[in-house]
Structure formats: C-alpha cells, structure tokens
ZAPAVO-480727 format. One record per residue: residue in three letters; x, y, z of N, C-alpha, C in turn. Coordinates in nm, 3 decimals. Example, Ala and Ser with C-alpha at 12.3 -4.5 7.8 and 13.67 -1.06 7.14 Angstrom:
<doros>
ala 1.319 -0.569 0.780 1.230 -0.450 0.780 1.320 -0.330 0.780
ser 1.285 -0.225 0.708 1.367 -0.106 0.714 1.290 0.003 0.787
</doros>
This chain:
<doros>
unk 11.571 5.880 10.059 11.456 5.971 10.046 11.351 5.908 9.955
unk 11.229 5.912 10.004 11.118 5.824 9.911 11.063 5.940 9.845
unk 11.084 5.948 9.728 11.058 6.076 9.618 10.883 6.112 9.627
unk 10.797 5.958 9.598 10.653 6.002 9.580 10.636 6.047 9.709
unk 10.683 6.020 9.826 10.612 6.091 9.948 10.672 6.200 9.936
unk 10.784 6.248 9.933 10.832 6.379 9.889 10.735 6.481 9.808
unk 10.711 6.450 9.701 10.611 6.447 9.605 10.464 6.480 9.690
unk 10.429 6.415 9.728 10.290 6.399 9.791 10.256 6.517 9.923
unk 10.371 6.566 9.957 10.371 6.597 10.100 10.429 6.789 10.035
unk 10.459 6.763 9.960 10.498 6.917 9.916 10.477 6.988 9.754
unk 10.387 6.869 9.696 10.370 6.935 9.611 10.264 7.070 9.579
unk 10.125 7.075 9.684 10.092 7.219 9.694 10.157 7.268 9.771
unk 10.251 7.328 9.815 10.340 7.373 9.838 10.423 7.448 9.730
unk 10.481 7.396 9.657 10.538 7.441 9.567 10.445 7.483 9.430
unk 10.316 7.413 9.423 10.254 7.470 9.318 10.202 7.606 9.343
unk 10.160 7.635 9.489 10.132 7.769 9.522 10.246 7.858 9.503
unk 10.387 7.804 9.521 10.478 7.891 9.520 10.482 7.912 9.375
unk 10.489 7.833 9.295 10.472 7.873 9.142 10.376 7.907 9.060
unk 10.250 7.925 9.113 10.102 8.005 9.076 10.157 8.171 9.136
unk 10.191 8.212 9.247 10.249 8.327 9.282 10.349 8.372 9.179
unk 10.464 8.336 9.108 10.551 8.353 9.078 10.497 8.374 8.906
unk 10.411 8.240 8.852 10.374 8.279 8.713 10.237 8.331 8.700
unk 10.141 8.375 8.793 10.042 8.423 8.824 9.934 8.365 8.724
unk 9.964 8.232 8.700 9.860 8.203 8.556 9.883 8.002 8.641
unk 9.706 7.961 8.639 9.748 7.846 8.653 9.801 7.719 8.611
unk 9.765 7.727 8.454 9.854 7.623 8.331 10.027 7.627 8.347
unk 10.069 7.742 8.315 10.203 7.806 8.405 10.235 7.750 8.515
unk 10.150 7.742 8.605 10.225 7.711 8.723 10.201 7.510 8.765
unk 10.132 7.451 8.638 10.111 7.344 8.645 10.258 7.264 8.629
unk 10.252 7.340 8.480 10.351 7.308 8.440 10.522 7.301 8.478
unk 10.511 7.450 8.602 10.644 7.489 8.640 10.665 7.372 8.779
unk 10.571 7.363 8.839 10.581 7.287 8.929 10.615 7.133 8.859
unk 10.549 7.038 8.798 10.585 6.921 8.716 10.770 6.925 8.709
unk 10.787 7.081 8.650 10.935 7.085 8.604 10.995 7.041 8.721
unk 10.936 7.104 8.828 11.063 7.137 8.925 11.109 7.033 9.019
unk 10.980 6.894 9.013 10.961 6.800 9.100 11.058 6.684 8.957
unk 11.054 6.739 8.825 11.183 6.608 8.764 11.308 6.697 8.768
unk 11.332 6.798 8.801 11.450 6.848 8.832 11.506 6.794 8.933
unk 11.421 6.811 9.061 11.447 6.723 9.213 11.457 6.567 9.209
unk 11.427 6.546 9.094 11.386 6.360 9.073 11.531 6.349 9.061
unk 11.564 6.422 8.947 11.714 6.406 8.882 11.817 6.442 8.987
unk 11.801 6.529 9.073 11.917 6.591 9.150 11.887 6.532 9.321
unk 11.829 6.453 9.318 11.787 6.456 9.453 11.930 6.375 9.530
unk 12.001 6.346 9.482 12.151 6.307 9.530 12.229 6.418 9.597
unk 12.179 6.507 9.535 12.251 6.643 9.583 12.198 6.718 9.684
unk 12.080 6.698 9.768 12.028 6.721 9.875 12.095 6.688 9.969
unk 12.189 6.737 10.085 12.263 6.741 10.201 12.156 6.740 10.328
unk 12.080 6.839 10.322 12.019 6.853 10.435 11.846 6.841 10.432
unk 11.801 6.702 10.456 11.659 6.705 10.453 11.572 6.791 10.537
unk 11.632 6.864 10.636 11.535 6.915 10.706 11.548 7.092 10.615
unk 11.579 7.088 10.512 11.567 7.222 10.389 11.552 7.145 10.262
unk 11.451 7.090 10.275 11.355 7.056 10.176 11.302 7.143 10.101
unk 11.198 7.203 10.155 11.180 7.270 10.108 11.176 7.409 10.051
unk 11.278 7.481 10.117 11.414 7.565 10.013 11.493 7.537 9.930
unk 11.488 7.391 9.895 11.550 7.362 9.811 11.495 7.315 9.680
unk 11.319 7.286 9.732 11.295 7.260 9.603 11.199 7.420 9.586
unk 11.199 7.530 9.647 11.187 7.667 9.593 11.257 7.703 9.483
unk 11.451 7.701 9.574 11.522 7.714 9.489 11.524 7.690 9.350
unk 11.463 7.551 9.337 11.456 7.475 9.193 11.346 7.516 9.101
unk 11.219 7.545 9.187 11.129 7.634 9.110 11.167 7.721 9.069
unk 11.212 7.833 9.117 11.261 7.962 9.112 11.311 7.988 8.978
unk 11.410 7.899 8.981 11.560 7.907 8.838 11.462 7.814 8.719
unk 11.359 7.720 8.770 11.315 7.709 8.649 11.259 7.777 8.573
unk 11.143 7.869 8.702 11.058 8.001 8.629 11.168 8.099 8.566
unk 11.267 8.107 8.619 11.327 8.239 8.511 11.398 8.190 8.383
unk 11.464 8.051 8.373 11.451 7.989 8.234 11.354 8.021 8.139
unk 11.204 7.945 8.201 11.093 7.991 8.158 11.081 8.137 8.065
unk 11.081 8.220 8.119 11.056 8.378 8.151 11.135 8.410 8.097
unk 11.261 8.395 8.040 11.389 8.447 7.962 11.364 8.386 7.813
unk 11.330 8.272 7.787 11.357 8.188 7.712 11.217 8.277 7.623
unk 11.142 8.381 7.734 10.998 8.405 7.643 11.053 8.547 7.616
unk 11.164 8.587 7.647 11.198 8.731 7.638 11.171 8.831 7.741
unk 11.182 8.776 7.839 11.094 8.910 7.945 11.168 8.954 7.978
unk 11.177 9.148 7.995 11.260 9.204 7.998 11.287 9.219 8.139
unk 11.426 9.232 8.228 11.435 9.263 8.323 11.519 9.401 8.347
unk 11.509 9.405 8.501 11.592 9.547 8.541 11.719 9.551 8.415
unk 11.774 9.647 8.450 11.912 9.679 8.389 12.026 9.687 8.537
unk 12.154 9.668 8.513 12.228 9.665 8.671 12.203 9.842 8.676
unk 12.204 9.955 8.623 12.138 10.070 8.636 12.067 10.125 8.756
unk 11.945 10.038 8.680 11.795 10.051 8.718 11.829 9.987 8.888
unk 11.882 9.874 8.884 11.893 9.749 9.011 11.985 9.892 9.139
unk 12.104 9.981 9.083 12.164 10.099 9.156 12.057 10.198 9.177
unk 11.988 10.232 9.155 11.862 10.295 9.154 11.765 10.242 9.285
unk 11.738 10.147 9.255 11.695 10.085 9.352 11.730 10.097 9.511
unk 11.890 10.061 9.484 11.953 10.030 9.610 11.958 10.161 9.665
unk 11.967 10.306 9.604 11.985 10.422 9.668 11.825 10.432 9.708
unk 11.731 10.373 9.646 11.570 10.402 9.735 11.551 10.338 9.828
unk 11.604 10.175 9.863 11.563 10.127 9.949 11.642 10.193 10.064
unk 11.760 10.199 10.070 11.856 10.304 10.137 11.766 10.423 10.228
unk 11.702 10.486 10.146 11.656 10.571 10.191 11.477 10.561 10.254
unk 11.474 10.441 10.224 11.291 10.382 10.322 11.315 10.355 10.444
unk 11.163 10.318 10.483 11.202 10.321 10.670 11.265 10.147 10.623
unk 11.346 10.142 10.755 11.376 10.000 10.738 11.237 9.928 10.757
unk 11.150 9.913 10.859 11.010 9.873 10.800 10.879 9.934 10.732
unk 10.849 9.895 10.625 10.789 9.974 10.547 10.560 9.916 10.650
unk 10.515 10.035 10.658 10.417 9.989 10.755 10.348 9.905 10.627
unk 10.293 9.820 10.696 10.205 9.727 10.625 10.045 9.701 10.698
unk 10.009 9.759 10.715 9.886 9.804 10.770 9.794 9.724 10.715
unk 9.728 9.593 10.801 9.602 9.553 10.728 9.459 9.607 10.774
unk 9.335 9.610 10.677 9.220 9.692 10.716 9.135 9.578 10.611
unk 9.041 9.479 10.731 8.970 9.419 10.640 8.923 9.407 10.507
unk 8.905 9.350 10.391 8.807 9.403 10.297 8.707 9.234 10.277
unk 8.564 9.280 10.302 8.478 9.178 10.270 8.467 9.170 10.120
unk 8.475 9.008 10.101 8.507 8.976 9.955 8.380 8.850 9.967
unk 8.282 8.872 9.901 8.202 8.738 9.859 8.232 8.629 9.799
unk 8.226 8.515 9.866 8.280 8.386 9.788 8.234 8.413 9.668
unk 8.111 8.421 9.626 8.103 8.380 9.467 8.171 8.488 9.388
unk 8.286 8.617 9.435 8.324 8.642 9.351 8.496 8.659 9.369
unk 8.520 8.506 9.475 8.707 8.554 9.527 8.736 8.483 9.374
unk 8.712 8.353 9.297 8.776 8.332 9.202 8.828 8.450 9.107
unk 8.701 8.529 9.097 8.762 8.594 8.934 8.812 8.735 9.054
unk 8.820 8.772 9.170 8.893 8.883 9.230 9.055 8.863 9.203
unk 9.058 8.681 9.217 9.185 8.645 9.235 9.270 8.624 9.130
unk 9.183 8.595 9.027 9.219 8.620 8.883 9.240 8.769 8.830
unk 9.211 8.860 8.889 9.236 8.976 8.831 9.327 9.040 8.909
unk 9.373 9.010 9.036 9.492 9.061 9.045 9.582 9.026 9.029
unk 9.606 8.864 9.020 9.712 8.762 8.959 9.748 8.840 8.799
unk 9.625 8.901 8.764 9.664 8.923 8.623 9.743 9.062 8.639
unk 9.704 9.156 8.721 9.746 9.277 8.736 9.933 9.241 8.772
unk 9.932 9.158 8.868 10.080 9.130 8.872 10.172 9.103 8.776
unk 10.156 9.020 8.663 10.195 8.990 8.541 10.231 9.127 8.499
unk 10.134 9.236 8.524 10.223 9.397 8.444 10.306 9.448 8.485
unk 10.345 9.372 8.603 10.489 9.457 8.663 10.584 9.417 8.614
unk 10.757 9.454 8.645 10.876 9.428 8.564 10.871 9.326 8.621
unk 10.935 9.213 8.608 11.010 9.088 8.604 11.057 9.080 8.769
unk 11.152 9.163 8.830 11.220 9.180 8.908 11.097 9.211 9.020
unk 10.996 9.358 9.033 10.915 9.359 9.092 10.817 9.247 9.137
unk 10.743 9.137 9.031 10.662 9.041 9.037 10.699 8.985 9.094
unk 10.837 8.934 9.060 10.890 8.827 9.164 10.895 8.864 9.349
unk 10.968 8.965 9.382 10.975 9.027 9.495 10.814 9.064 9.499
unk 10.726 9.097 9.484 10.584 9.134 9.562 10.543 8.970 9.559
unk 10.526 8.905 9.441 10.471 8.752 9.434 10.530 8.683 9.563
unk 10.672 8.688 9.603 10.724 8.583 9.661 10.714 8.675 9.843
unk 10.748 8.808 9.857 10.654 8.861 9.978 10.519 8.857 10.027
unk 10.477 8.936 9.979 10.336 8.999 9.988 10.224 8.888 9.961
unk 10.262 8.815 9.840 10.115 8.701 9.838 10.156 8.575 9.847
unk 10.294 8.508 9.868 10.352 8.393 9.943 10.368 8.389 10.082
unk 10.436 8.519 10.108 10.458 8.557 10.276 10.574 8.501 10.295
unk 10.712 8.546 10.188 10.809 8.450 10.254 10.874 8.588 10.312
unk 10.976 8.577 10.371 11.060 8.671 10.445 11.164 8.740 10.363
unk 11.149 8.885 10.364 11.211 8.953 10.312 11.398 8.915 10.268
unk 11.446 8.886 10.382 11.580 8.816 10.381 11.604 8.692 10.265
unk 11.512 8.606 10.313 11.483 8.524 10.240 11.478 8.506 10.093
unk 11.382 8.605 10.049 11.355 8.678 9.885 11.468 8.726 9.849
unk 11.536 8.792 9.891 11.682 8.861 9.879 11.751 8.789 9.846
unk 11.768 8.692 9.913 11.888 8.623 9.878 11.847 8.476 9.790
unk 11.702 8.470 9.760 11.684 8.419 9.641 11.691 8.487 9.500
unk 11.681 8.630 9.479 11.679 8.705 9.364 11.831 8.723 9.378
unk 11.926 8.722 9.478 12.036 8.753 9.426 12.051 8.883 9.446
unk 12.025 8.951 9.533 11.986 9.137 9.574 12.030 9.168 9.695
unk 12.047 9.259 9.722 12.075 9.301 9.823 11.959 9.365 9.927
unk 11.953 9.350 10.064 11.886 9.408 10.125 11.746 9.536 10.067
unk 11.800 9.623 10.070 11.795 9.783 10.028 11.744 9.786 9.863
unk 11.799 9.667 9.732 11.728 9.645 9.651 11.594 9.574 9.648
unk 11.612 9.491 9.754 11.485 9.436 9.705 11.348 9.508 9.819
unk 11.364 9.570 9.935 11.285 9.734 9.934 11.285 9.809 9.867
unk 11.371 9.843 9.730 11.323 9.936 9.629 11.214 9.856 9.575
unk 11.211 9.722 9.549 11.118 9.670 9.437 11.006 9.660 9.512
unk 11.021 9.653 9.636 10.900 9.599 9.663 10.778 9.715 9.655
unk 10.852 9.852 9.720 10.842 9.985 9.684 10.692 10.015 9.550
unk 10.850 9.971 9.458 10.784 10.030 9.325 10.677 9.926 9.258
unk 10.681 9.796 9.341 10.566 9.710 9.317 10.430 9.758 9.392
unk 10.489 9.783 9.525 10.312 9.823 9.596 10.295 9.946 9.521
unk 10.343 10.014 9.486 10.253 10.129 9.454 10.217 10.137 9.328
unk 10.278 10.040 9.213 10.239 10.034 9.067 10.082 9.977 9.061
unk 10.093 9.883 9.170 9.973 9.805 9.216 9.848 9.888 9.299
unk 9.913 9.975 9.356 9.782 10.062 9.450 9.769 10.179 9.350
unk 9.808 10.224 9.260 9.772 10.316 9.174 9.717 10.276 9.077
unk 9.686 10.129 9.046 9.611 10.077 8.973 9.445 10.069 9.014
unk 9.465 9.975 9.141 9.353 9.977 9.227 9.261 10.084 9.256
unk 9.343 10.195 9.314 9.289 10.344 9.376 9.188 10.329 9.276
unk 9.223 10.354 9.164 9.098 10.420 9.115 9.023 10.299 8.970
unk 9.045 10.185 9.025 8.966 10.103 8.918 8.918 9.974 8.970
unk 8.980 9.966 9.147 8.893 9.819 9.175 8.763 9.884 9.277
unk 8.648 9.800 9.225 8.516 9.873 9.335 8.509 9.752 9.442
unk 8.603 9.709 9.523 8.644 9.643 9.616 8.728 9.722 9.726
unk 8.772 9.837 9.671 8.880 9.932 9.723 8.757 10.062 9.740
unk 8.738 10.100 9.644 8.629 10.202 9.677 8.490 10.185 9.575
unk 8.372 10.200 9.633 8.237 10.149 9.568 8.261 10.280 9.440
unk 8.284 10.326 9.443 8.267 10.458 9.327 8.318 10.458 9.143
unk 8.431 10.338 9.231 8.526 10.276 9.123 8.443 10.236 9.027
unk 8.433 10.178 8.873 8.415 10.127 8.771 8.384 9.991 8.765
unk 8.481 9.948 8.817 8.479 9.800 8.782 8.435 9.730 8.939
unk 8.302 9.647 8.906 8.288 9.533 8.992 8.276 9.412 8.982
unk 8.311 9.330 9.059 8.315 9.191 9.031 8.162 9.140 8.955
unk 8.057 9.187 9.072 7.921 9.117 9.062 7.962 9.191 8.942
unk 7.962 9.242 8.838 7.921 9.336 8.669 7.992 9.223 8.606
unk 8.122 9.187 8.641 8.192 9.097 8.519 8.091 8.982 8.570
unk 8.080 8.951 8.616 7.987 8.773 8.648 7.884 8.794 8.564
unk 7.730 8.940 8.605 7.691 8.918 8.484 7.701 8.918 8.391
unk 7.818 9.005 8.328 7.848 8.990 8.180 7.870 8.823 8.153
unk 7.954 8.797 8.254 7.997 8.649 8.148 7.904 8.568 8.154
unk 7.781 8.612 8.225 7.622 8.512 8.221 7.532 8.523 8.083
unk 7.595 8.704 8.044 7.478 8.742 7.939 7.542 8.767 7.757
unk 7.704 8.772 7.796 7.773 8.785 7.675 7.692 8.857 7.613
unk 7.652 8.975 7.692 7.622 9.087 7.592 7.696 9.215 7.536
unk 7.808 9.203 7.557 7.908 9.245 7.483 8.039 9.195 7.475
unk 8.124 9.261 7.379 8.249 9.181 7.349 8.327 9.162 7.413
unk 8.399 9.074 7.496 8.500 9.074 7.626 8.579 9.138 7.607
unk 8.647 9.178 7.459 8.789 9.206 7.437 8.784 9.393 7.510
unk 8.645 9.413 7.543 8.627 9.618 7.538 8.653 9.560 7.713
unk 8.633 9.443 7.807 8.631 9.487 7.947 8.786 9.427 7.978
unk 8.902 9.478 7.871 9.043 9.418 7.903 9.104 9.560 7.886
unk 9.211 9.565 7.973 9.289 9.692 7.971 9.392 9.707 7.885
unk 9.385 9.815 7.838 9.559 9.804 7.730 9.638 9.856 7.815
unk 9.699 9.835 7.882 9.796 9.814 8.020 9.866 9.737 7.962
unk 10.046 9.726 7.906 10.110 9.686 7.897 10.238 9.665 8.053
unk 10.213 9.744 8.124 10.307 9.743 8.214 10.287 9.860 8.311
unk 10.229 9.811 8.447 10.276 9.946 8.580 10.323 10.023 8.584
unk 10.276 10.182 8.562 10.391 10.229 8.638 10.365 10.365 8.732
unk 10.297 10.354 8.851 10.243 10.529 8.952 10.319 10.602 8.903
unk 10.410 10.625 8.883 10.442 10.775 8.775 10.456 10.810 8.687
unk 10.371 10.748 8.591 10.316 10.799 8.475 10.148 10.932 8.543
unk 10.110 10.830 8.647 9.989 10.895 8.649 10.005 11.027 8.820
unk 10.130 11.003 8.855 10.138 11.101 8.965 10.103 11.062 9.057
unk 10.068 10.917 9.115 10.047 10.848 9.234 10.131 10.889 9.330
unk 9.996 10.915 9.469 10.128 10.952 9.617 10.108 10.794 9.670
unk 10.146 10.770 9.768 10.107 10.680 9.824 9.986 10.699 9.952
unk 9.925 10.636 9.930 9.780 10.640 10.024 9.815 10.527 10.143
unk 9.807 10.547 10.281 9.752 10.458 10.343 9.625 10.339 10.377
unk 9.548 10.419 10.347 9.380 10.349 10.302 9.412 10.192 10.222
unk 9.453 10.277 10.091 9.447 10.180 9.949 9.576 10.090 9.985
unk 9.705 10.087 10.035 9.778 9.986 10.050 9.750 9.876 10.156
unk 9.600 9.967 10.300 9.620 9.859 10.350 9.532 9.791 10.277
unk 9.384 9.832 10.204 9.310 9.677 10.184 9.364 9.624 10.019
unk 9.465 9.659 9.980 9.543 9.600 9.881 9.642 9.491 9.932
unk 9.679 9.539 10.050 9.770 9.442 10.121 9.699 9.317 10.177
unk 9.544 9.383 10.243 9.486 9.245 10.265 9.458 9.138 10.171
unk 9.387 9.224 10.063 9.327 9.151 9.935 9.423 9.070 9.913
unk 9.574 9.075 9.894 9.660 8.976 9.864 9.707 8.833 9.974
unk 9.706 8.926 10.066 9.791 8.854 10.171 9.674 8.746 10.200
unk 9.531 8.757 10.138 9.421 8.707 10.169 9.427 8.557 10.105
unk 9.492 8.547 9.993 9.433 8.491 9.880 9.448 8.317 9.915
unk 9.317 8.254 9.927 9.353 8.118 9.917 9.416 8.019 9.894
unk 9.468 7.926 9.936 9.543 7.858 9.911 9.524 7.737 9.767
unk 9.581 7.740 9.648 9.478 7.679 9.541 9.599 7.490 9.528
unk 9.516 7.427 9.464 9.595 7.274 9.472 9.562 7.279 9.301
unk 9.640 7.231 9.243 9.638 7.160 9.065 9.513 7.004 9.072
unk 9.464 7.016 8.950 9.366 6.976 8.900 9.418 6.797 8.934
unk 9.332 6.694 8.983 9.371 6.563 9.066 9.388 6.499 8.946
unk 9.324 6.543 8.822 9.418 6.449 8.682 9.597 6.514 8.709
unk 9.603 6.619 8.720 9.780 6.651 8.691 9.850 6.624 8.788
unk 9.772 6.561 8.922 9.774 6.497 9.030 9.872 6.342 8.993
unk 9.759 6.296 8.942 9.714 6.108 8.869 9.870 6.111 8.784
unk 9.892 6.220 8.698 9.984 6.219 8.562 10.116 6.221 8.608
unk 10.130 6.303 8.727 10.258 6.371 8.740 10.310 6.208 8.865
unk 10.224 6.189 8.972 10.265 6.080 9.064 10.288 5.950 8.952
unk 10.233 5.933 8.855 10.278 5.798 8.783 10.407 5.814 8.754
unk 10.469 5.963 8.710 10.605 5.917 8.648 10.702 5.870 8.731
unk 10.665 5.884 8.876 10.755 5.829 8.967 10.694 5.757 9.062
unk 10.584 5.680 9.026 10.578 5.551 9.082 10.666 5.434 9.028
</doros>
C-alpha cells in the first residue's frame, strides 16, 4: 500500500468526516493529521483494501472520542442510552425527512455554516455524533450504529432528540428559517464590518440543547429546511500549508 497516495486520495475525505464530528476547523485539522499517523502506524493491519475507507473512519472516530474524553465531555449514562432504546422502539421505523429548499447567499454560507457547526457542539456527546455522522455526513443509519456501538432503536432515539434540540433552536432564532426571526446573517456581516458593538452581547449563553425545556412540538416546515440547511453544507478541504506539513511526514 503506497501511504502518500493513500494520503492524497482520502484525505478530504476524512477531514470532512472530522470537521462534522468536531464541528470546529483547527479540531478537525488536527484530528484528521492524528488519524492518517495512526493509519501510518497500523497500516499492517489493514486486511481488506477495498474498506479503506471505513477503516480509516473507524480510526478517526476513536481518535475524536480520546480527544473529547480526555477534555471531559460528558456523555449519555447506560440509563439515559435505555431511555433511548424504549423511544426509538416506539418511532416510525422511517423517520420522514422531508427536504424544502432554503435559498442561502454565497456571501453568507461561510458564517451560516459556522453557526450551525457551532449550534451542534451544544448537543450531548452521543447526539452530535449520531446527527454529525447522519444528517450532515450522510452516512447510513446502520452504519452510525454500529460505529457508536448502539443499537438500532438507540441511535433513532438520538437522532430524535438531536433534530429537535436543533429545530427548536432554529424555529425561533434563525431568519433563514423564518424572516421574522432575530438573527440574520446579512446583520452579523455588518456588524463584523462596523464593530459597533461588543461581539461577546451577539453570543448565546446556551450551554447545551434541550426542546423540553422550552415545550417544542415538532414542526414539519422547520425540520424540513433544517434538514436541507445541513444536508446542504459544502464540502470544505484543510488549508494547502497543513496540506505541504502533513504529506512531508510521509514522504
């Protein structure tokens, strides 16, 4: 196996998979770097080249939750995870996913995409991962499952309590979802043109998601262009210096 073409041929690939997963792009510079000297080191242990690249997911994956543990992040409880399994139990086996255009202006998908990347970060641990690695990777439900280690029926609870922590956010604070809303993109652009006031007042004290605190039903409307907005999101590549840095160590 010739590692730099390995390297070359899948590394956005996996950096997208790890920008989804740590929703921050320094984070996901870095997680990706990890995961390609993890594969450097283990690449003996690859059986089957044509699962390549499940295998170097896999390796992302377990690095991000090293990561993510090592910072304290709290996850489910096995409880909370039984909880789950009696909700997904009880959802349709397909949950509708309804897309309904939403026009997004180039000059403002960067910071759209930045603010829901950030909104994801407030969900639990368990949720982020399952909506990150569905909904704005597009991998297959089965798939996700049996990368988190879950069962069927759990990881439709999360995904559950992820879309709607997320559409009860939206409903009533992105003006992309409805013009009436508060917050618009074109407003943050001019602010950050005119720094006429303090950034720290247009940040939320939002420590963490959750629609039932605030009595959220679920809306059809708002999940589908929440579903688009994500499922939308461009495909992004790491900066051609971390490009230059990372291909030298294995030339």
């Amino acid at each position: 196996m010739d590692f730099d073409t390995v390297f070359t041929e899948h590394y956005v690939y996996i950096y997208n998979f790890a920008l989804k997963l740590s929703c921050h792009p320094q984070d996901a510079e870095d997680l990706t770097q990890q995961t390609f000297m993890a594969a450097f080191e283990k690449q003996g242990q690859l059986k089957d080249e044509t699962a390549l690249r499940k295998w170097l997911s896999t390796i992302c994956y377990r690095q991000f939750l090293m990561t993510v543990r090592k910072r304290g992040a709290a996850e489910e409880l096995p409880s909370e995870i039984e909880e789950l399994e009696r909700m997904g139990a009880e959802l349709p086996e397909a949950l509708p996913q309804p897309e309904e255009e939403v026009i997004v202006a180039d000059e403002i998908k960067a910071l759209q995409n930045g603010c829901f990347m950030a909104m994801v970060r407030k969900l639990s641990l368990k949720q982020r991962i399952a909506f990150s690695l569905v909904d704005m990777f597009g991998m297959p439900t089965d798939c996700a499952a049996e990368l988190l280690e879950l069962s069927p029926n759990a990881l439709k609870g999360l995904l559950f309590r992820a879309r709607m922590n997320l559409d009860a956010f939206f409903a009533d604070h992105c003006n992309l979802l409805d013009t009436k809303n508060p917050c618009s993109c074109a407003a943050w652009i001019a602010f950050r043109a005119s720094h006429e006031e303090n950034q720290v007042q247009m940040k939320t004290a939002l420590t963490r998601l959750d629609y039932r605190e605030k009595g959220y039903r679920f809306d059809a409307a708002v999940r589908a262009k929440v579903n688009y907005l994500y499922s939308h999101m461009p495909e992004a590549k790491p900066s051609d210096t971390w490009f230059s840095k990372v291909i030298g160590i294995f030339a």
